[in-house]
LOPA-119009 format. One record per residue: residue number from 1; residue in one letter; x negated, y, z negated of N, C-alpha, C in turn. Coordinates in Angstrom, 3 decimals. Atoms other than C-alpha are relative to their C-alpha. Example, Ala and Ser with C-alpha at 12.3 -4.5 7.8 and 13.67 -1.06 7.14 Angstrom:
BEGIN
[1,A,[-0.890,-1.190,0.000],[-12.300,-4.500,-7.800],[-0.900,1.200,0.000]]
[2,S,[0.820,-1.190,0.060],[-13.670,-1.060,-7.140],[0.770,1.090,-0.730]]
//
This chain:
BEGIN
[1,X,[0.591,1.290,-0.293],[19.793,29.246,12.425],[0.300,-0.960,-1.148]]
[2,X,[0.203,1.098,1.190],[20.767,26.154,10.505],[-1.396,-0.780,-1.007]]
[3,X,[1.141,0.643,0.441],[18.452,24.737,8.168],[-0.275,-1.660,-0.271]]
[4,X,[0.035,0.862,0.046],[17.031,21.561,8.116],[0.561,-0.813,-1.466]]
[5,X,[-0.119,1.156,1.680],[18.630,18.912,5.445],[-1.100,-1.044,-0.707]]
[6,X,[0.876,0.557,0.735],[16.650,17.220,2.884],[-1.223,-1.226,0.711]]
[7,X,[0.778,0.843,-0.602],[13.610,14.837,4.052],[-0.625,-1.035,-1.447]]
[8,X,[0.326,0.491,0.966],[13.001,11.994,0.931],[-1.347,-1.065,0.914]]
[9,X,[1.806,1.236,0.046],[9.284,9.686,1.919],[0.171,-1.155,-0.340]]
[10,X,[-0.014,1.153,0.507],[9.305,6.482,0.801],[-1.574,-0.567,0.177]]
[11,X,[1.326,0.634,-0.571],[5.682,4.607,0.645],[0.377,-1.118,-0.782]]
[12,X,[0.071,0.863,0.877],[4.769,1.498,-0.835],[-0.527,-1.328,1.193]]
[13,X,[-0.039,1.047,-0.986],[3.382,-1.997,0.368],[0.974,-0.987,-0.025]]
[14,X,[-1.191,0.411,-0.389],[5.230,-4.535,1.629],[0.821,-1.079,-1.489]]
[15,X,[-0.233,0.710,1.447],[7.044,-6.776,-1.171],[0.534,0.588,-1.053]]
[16,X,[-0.136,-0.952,1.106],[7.318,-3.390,-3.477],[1.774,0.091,-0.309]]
[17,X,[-1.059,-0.420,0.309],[10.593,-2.955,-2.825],[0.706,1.430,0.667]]
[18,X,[0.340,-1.347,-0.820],[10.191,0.121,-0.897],[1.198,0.329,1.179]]
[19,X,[-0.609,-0.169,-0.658],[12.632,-0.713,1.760],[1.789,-0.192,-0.366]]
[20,X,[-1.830,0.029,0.819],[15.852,-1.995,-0.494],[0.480,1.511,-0.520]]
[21,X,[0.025,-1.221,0.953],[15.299,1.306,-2.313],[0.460,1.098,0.953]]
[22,X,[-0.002,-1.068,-1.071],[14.717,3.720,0.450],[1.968,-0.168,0.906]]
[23,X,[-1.615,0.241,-0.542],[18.230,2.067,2.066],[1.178,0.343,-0.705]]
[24,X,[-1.155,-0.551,0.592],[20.117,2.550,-1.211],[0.129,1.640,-0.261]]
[25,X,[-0.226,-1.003,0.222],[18.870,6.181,-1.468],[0.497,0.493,1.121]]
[26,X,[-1.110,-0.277,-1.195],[20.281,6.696,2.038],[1.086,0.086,0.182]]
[27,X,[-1.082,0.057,0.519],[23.127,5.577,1.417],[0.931,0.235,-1.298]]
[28,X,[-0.837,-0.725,1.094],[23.851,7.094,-1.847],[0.073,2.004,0.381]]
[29,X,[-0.168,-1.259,-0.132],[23.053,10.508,-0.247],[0.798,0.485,1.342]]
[30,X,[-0.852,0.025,-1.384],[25.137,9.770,3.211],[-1.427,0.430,0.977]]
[31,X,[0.387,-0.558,-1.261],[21.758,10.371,5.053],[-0.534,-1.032,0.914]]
[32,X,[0.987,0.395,-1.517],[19.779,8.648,8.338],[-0.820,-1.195,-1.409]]
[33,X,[0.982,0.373,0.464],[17.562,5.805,7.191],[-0.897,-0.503,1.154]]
[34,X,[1.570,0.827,-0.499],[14.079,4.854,9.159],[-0.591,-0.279,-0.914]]
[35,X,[1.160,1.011,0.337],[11.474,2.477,9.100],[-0.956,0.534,0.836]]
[36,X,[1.148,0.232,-0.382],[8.098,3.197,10.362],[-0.441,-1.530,0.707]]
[37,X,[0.110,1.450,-0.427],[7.944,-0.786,10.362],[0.696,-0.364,0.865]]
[38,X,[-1.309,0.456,-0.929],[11.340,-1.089,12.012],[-0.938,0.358,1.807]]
[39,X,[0.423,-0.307,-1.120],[9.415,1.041,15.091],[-1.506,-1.127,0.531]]
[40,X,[1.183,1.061,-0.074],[6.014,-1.193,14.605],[0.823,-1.092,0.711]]
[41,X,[-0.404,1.367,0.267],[8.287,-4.279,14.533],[0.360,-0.179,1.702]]
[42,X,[-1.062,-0.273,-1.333],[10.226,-3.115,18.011],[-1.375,0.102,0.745]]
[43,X,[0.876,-0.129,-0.593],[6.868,-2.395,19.380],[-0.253,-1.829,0.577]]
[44,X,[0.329,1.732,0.161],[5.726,-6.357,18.279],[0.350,-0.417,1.019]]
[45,X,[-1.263,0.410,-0.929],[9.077,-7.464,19.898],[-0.218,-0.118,1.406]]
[46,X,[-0.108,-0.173,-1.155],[8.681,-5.987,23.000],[-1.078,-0.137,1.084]]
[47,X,[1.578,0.347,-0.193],[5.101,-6.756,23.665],[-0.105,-1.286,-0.291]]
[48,X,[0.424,1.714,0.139],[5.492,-10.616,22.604],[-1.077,-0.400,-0.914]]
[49,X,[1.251,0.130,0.823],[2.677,-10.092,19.888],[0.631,-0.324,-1.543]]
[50,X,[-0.650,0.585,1.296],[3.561,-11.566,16.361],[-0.827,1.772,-0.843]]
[51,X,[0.448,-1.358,1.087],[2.440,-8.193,13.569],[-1.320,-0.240,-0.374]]
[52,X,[1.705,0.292,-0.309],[-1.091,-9.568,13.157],[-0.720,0.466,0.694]]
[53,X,[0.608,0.065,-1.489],[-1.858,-9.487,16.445],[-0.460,1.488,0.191]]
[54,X,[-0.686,-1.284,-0.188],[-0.410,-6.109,16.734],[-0.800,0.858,-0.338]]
[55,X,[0.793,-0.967,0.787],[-2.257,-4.995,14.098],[-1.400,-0.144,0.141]]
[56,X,[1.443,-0.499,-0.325],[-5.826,-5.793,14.943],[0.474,0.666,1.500]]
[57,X,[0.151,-0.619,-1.199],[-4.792,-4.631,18.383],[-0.361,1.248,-0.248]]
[58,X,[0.056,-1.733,0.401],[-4.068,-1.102,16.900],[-0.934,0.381,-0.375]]
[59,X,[1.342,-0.283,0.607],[-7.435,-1.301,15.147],[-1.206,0.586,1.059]]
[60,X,[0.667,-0.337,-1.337],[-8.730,-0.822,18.643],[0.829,1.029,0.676]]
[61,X,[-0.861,-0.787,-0.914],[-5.850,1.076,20.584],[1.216,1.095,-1.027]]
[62,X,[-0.607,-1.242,1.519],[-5.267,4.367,18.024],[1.461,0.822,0.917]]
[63,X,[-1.517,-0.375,-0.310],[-2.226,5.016,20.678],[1.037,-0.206,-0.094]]
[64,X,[-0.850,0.320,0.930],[-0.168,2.933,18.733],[0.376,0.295,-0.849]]
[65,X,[0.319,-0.339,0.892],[-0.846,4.018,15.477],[1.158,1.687,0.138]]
[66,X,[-0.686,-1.350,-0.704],[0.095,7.861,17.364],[1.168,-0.196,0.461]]
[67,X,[-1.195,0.591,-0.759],[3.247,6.247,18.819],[1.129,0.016,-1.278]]
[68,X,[-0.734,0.310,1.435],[4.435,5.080,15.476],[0.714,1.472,-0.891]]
[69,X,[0.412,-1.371,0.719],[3.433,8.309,13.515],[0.694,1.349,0.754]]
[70,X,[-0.476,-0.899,-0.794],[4.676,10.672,16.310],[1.572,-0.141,-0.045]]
[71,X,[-1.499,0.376,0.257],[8.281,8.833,16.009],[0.710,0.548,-1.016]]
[72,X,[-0.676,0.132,1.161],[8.479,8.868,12.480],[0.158,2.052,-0.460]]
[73,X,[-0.210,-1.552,-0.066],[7.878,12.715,12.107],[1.043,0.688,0.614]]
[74,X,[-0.787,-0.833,-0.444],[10.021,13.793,14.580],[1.416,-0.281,-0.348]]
[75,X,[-0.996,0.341,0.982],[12.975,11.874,12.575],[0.201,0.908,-0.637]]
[76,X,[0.041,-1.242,1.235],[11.526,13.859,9.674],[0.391,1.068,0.306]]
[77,X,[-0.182,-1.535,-0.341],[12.086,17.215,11.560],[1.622,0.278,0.039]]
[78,X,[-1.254,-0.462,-0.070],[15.707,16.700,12.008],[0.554,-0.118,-1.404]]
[79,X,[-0.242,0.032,1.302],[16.124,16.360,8.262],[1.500,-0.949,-0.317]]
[80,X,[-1.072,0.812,0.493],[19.036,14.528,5.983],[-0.450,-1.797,0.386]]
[81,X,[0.615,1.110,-0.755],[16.790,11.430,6.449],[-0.789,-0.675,-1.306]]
[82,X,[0.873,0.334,1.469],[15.282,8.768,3.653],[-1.032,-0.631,1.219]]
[83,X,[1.004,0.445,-1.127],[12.012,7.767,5.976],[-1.241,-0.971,-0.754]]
[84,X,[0.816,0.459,0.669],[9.612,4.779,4.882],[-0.757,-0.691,0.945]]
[85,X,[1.204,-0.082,-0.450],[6.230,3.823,5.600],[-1.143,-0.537,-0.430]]
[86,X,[1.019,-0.114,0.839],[3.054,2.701,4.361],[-0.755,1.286,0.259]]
[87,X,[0.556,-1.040,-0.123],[1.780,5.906,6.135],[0.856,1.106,0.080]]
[88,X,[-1.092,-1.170,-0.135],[5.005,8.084,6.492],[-0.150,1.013,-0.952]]
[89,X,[0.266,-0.837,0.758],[4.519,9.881,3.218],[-0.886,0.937,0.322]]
[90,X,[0.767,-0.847,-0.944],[1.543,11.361,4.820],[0.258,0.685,1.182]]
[91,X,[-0.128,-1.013,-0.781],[2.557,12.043,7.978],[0.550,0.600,0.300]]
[92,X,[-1.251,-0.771,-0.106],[5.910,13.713,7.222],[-0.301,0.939,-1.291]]
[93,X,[-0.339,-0.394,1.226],[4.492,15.279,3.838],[0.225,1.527,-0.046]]
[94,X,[-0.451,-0.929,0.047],[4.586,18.733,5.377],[1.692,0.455,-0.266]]
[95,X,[-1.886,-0.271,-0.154],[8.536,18.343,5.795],[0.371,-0.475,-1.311]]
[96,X,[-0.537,0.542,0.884],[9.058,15.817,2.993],[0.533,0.954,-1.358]]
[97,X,[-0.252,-0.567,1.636],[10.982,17.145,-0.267],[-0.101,-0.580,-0.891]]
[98,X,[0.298,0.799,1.465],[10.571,14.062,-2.562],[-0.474,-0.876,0.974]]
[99,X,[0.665,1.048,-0.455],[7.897,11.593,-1.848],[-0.099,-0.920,-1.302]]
[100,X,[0.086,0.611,1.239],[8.395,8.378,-3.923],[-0.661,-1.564,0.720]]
[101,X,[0.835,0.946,-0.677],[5.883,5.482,-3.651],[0.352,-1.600,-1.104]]
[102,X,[-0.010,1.380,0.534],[6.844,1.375,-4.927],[-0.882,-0.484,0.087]]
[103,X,[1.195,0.952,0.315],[4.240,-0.664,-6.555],[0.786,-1.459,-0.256]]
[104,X,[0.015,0.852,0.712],[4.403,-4.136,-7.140],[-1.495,-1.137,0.321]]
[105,X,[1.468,0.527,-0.138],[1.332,-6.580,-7.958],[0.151,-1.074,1.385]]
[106,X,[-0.390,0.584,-0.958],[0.448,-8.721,-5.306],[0.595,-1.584,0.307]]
[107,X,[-0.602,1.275,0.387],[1.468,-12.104,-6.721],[1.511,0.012,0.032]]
[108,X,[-1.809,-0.443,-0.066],[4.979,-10.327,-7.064],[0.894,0.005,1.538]]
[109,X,[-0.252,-0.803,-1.470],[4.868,-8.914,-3.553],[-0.102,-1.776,0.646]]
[110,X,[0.122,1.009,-0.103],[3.533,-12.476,-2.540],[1.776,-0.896,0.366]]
[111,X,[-1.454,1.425,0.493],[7.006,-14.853,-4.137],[1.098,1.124,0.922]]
[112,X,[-0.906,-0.569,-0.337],[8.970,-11.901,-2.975],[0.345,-0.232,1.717]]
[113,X,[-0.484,-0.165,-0.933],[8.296,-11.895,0.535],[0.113,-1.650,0.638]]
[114,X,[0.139,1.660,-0.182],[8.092,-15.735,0.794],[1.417,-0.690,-0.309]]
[115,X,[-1.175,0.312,0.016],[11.251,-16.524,-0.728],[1.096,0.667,0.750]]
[116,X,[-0.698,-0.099,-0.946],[12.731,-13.806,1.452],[0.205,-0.434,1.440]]
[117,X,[-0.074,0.857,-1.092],[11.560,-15.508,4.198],[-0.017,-1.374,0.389]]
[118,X,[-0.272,1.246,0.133],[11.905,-18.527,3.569],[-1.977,-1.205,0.559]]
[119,X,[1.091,0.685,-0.706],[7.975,-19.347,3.700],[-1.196,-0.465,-0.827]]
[120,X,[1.110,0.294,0.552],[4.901,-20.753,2.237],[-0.777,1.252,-0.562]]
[121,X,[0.867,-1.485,0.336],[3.062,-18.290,-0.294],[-1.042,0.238,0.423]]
[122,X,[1.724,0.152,-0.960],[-0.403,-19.333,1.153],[-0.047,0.698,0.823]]
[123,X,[-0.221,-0.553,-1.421],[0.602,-18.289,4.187],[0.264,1.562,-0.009]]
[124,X,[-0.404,-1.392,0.181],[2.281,-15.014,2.869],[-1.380,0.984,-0.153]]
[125,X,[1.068,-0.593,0.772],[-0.579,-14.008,0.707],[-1.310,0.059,1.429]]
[126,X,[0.749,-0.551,-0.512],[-3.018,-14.424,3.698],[0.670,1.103,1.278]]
[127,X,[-0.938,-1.053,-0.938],[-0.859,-12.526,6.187],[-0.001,1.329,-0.646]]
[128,X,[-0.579,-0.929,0.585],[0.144,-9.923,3.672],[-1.910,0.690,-0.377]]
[129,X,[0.885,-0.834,0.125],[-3.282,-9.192,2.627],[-1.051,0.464,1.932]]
[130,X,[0.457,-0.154,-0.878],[-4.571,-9.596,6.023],[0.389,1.835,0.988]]
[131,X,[-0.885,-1.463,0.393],[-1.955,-6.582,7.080],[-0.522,1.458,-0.894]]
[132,X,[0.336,-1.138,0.798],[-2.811,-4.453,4.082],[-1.727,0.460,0.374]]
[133,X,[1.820,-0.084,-0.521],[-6.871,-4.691,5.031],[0.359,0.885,1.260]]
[134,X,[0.472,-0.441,-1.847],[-6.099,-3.756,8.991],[0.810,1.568,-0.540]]
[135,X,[-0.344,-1.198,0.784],[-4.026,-0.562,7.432],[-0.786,0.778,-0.298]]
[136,X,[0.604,-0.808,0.419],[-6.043,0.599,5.421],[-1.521,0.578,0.589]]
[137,X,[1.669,-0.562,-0.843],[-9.231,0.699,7.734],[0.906,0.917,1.319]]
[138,X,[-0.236,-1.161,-0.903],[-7.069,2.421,10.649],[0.684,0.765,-0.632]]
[139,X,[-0.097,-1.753,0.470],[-5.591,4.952,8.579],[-1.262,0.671,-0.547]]
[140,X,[1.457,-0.804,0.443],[-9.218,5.742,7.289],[-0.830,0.485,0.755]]
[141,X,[0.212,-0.544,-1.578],[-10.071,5.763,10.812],[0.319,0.926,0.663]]
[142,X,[-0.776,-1.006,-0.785],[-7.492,7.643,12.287],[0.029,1.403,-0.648]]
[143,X,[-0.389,-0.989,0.721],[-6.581,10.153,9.644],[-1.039,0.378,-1.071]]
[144,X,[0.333,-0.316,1.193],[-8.948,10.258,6.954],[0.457,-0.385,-1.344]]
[145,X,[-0.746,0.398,1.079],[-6.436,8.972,4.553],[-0.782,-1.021,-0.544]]
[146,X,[0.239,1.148,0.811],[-7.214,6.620,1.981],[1.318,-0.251,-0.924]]
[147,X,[-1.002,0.865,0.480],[-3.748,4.442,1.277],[0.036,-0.482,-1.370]]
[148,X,[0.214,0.216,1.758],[-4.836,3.969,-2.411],[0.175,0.929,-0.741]]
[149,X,[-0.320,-1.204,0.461],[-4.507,7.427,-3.288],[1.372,0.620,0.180]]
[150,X,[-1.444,-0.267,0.424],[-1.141,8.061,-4.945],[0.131,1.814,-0.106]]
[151,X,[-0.384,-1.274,0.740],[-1.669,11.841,-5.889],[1.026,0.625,1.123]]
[152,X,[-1.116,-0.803,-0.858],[0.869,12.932,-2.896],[1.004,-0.153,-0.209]]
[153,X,[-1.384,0.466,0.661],[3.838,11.129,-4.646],[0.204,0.955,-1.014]]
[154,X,[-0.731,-0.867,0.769],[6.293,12.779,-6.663],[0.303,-0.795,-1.281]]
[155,X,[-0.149,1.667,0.625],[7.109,9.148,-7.870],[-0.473,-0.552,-0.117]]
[156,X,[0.639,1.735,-0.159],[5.181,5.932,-8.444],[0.763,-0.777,-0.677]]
[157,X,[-0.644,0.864,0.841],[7.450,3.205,-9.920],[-0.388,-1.404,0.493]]
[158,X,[0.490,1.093,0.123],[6.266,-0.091,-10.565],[1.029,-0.816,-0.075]]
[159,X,[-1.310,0.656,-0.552],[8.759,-2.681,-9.442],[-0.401,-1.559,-0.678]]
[160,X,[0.732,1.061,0.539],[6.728,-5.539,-11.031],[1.348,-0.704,-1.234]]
[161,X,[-0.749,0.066,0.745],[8.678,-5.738,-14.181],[1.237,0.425,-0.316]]
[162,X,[-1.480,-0.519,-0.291],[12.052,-3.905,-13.777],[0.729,-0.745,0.655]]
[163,X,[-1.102,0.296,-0.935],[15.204,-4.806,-12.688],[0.470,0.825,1.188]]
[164,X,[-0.483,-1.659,-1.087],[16.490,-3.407,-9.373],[1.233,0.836,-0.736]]
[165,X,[-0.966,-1.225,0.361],[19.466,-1.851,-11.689],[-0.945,1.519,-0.810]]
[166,X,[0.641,-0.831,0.929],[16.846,-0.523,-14.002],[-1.241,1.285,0.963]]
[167,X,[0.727,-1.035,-0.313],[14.526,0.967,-10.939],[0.993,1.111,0.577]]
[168,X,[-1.485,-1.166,0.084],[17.903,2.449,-9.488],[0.460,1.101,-0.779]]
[169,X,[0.142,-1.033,1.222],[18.263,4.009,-12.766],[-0.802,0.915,0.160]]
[170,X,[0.818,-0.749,-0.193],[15.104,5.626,-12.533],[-0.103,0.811,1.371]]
[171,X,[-0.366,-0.063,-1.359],[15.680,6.319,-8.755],[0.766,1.237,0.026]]
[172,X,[-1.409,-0.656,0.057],[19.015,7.710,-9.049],[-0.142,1.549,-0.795]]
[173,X,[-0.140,-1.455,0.494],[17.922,10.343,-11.773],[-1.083,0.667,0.466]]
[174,X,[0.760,-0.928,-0.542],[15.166,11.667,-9.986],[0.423,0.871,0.775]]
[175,X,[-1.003,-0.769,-1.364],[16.979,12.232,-6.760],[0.870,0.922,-0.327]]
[176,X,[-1.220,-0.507,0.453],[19.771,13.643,-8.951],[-0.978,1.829,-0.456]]
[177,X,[0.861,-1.354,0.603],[16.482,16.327,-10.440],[-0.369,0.458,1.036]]
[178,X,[0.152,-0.637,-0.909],[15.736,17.068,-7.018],[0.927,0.993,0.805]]
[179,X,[-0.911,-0.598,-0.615],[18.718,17.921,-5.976],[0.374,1.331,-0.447]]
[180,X,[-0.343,-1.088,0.305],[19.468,20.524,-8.409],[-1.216,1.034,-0.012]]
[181,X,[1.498,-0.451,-0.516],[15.618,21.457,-7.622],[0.368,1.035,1.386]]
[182,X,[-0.153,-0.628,-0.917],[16.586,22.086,-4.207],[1.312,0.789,0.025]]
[183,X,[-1.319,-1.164,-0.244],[19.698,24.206,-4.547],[-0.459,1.281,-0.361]]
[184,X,[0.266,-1.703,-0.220],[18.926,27.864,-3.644],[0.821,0.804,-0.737]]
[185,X,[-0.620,-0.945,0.474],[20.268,30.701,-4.576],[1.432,0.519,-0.217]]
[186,X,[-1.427,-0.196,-0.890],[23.058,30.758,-2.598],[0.997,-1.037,-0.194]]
[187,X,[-0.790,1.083,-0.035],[24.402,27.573,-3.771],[-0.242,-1.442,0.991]]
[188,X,[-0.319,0.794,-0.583],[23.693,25.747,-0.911],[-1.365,-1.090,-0.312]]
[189,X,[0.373,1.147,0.230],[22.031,22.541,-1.371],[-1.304,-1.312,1.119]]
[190,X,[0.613,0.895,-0.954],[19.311,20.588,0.925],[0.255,-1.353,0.229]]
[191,X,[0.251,1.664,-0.045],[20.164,17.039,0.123],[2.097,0.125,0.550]]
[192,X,[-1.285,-0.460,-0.649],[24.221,18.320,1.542],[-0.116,-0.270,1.344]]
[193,X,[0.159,0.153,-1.529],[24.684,16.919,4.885],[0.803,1.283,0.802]]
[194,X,[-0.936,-1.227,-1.014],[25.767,19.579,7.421],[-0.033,-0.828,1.069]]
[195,X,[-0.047,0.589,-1.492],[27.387,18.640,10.500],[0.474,1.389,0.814]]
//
């Protein structure tokens, strides 16, 4: 029976950096990248509801939430996959082999996602916290989790003050300590794509 290839986590809120990161470790290891959000977002989309909306909806209708979460796992199961989330770390952490979580403050997170979108910070900042609030009450709901509690990371890197070469740096040699982490006995390697 083949074995599954490597499964890396990604958490972090939005702004952190979480998703540039998670894309370059994908692509530095040739594997799969998901979003958790990407599936939220497609949900939004296809329902005509802006991510607000969405999200008090879910606060009420926990078959979303299960929709999301049920997706992102079964990604995780086929392994060779960088998978990110504000809740993915959790609900892939049985499979996951490195869970690494991006901080940045929220004034950071704020300019960041405002200038990427070309939008008013006011506006960001109540959106963005609005978001992080409806989160953190249905994962406390649903799961028990509490989204503030880092101890399941392998990683926490603070994106606040770094450069993206300099969190890369840090990035790059972790992944690089995992890797020789995960090489067995036999040589063979988890973070090695098999086809």
């Amino acid at each position: 029976m083949e074995k599954r290839g490597a499964v890396i986590a990604i958490g972090g809120p939005p702004g952190s950096g979480k998703t540039t990161y998670a894309i370059r470790i994908a692509e530095r290891l040739g594997f799969e990248y998901k979003s958790a959000g990407m599936i939220f977002r497609e949900m939004s989309s296809e329902l005509g509801m802006s991510l607000i909306d969405l999200n008090r909806m879910a606060e009420e209708e926990k078959w979303i939430d299960y929709y999301v979460d049920r997706k992102s796992l079964e990604a995780a199961m086929k392994g060779n996959i960088v998978i990110e989330g504000h809740l993915v770390p959790w609900i892939v952490q049985s499979v996951a082999d490195l869970k690494i979580y991006f901080y940045a403050s929220i004034n950071t997170r704020v300019k960041r996602i405002a200038s990427r979108e070309g939008r008013d910070e006011k506006e960001v900042l109540f959106e963005t916290a609005q978001r992080e609030y409806s989160h953190a009450l249905r994962f406390r709901k649903l799961y028990g989790i509490d989204i503030t509690d880092l101890s399941i990371y392998d990683l926490v890197v603070n994106t606040d003050s770094l450069s993206i070469e300099e969190v890369n740096s840090i990035v790059d040699r972790v992944v690089e300590l995992y890797e020789r982490k995960m090489t067995n006995g036999a040589g063979e390697n988890k973070f090695t794509i098999r086809h």
